[in-house]
N, C-alpha and C positions, 0 to 999 in steps of 0.2 A: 231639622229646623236650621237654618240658616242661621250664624249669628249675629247678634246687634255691631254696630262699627263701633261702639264704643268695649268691647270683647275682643276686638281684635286690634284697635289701631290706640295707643296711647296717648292720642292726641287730637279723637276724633272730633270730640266736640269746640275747637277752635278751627276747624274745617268746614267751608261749606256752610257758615253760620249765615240764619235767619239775620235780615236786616233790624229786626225789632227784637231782637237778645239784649236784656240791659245788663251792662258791663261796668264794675267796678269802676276804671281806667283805661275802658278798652282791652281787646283782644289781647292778652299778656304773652310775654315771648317767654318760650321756656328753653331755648339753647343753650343758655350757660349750663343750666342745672342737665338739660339732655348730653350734653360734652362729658360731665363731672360722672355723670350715671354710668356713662359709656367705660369710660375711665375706670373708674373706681368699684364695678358692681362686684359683686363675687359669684352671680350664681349664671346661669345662660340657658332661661327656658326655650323649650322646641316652641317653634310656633303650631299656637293652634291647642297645647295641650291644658290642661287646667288651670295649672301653675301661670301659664302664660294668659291665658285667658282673664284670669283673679285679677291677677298685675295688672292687666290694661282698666277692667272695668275700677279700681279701686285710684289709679291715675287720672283717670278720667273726672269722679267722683269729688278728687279734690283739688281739680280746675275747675270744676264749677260751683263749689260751695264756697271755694276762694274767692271767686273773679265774678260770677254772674250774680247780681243783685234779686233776682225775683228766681223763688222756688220753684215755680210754677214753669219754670225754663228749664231748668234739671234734667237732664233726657236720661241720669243715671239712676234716679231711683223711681219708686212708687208712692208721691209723695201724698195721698193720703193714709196711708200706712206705714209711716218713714220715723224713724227714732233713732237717736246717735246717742249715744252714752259713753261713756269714761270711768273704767276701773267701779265698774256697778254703781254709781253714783248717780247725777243729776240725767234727764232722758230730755233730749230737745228735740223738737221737731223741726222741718226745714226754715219757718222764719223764725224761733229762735236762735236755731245755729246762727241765720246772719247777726240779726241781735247781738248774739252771743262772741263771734265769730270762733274761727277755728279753731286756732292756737289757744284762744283764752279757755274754747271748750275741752283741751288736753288737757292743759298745762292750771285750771284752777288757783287755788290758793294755797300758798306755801309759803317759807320764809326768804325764797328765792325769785316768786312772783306773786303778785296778787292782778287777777283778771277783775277784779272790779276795778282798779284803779287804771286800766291800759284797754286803751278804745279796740274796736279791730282793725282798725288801720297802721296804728302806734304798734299792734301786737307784730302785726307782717313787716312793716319797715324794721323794727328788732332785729328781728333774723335774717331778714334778707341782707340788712348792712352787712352785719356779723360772721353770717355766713356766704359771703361775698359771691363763692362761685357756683352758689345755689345749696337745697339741700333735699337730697335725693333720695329718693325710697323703693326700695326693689323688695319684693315677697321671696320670702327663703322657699317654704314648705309648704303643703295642702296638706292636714290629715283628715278633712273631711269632703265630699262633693257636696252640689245643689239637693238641697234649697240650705241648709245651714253649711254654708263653708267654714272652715275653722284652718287658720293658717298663720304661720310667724311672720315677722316681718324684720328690716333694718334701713335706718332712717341714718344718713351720711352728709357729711360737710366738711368744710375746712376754714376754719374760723382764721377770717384773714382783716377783720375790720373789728375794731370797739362794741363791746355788747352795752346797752345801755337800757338799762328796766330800771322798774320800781318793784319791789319784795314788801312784804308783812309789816316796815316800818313806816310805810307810806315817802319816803325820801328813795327820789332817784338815784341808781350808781352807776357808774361807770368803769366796765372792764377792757382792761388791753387787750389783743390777739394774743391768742397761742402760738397761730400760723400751724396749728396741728388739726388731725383731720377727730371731726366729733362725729360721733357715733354712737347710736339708741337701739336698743331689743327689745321688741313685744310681741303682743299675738295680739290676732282679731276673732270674733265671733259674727260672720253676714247670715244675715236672713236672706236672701230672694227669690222672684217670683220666676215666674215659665217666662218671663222676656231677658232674665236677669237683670232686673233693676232691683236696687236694694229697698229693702224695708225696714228689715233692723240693723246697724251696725255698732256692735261693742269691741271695745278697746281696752287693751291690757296692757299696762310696762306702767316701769315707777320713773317719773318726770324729771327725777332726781338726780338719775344716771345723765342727764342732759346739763343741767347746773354744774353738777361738780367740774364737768369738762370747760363751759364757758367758761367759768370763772377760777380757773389753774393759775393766771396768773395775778390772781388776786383771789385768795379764796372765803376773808371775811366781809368783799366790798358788801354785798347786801344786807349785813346784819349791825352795819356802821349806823348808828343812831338809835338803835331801837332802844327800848326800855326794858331795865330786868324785871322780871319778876318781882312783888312786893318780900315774898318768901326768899330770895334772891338776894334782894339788899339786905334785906335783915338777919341772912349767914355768916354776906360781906363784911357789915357793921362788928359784927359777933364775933369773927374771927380776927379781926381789927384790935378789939377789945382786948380779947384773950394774947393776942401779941406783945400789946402795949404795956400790960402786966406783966 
């Protein structure tokens, strides 16, 4: 069996694209982030082999869940049987991923973001500022083949611009550069089919390992404003008391 182009080439699906593909913002350039990948990867799959094969189709996969507006366009999965999920949690399907968007569908709610409060437009200009000269993702390992592939991954950047979100306090922050390079570990769990398009894909890493980095050179900006705990202030209060005596 011959493979799909999106298996072999990392970039197939901004190639040779249908006139009637509805695009975000247009066809996105991914050069910087290709430059940075080149640069920076660690690993050097043979082409052709598994390893290489995973990496294209899951590059592929999120150029178009990114950039193409209608699901229905997706040439990388099987989208009536298609579900994306996050650390066993919430399971979307290709329009509410858009809905949802990407980043927000990672990255959830925490004290470092909150995805109901950041659009998915607001979520990709974030990182993209932030991580200025893109941010790049190369597959380590396969320890399993088709149809459930199971393999690690590492997601890279170099934080050269201001991060700017909103966390669990609902009040915007803003953080400086590092100008050091961030760097995320996970693993994945794919389902796919005999075309290799995906059907299921789950996601594993803690969000958290991401934040700490952004935010190095300021590490309580997102927890500026919140409110303690009622049990909290009344420690506060408590141990105030007991001072003052």
């Amino acid at each position: 069996m011959s493979l799909p182009a999106y298996a072999v080439d990392p970039d197939a699906v901004l190639k040779n694209v249908p006139e009637d593909v509805k695009w975000r913002t247009g066809i996105p350039n991914y050069a910087r982030a290709h430059n940075f990948f080149q640069k920076h990867k660690t690993t050097n799959h043979k082409a052709g082999s598994l390893e290489d094969i995973v990496q294209n189709l899951v590059k592929n996969w999120e150029k178009e869940a990114s950039h193409k507006t209608d699901p229905r366009q997706w040439d990388t999965v099987d989208l009536d049987n298609y579900q994306f999920s996050c650390n066993g949690l919430n399971k979307y399907n290709g329009q509410e991923m858009l809905t949802k968007g990407t980043y927000n569908a990672l990255l959830g709610e925490s004290m470092y973001y909150s995805a109901s409060s950041i659009s998915f437009e607001d979520s990709h200009d974030a990182f993209r500022n932030a991580l200025g000269d893109g941010f790049a993702w190369e597959l380590l390992e396969v320890f399993s083949g088709p149809p459930h592939v199971t393999f690690t991954w590492r997601h890279f950047g170099t934080m050269t611009n201001e991060f700017k979100c909103t966390g669990l306090s609902g009040i915007p922050y803003n953080v400086k550069p590092s100008n050091k390079m961030v760097e995320i570990f996970g693993m994945c769990k794919a389902t796919v089919n005999d075309q290799l398009k995906i059907q299921d894909l789950q996601v594993f890493y803690d969000p958290n390992q991401l934040f700490v980095q952004l935010l190095e050179t300021c590490p309580h900006a997102a927890f500026i404003g919140m409110k303690l705990p009622e049990s909290a202030n009344t420690d506060q209060s408590s141990a105030t008391t007991e001072k003052s005596n």
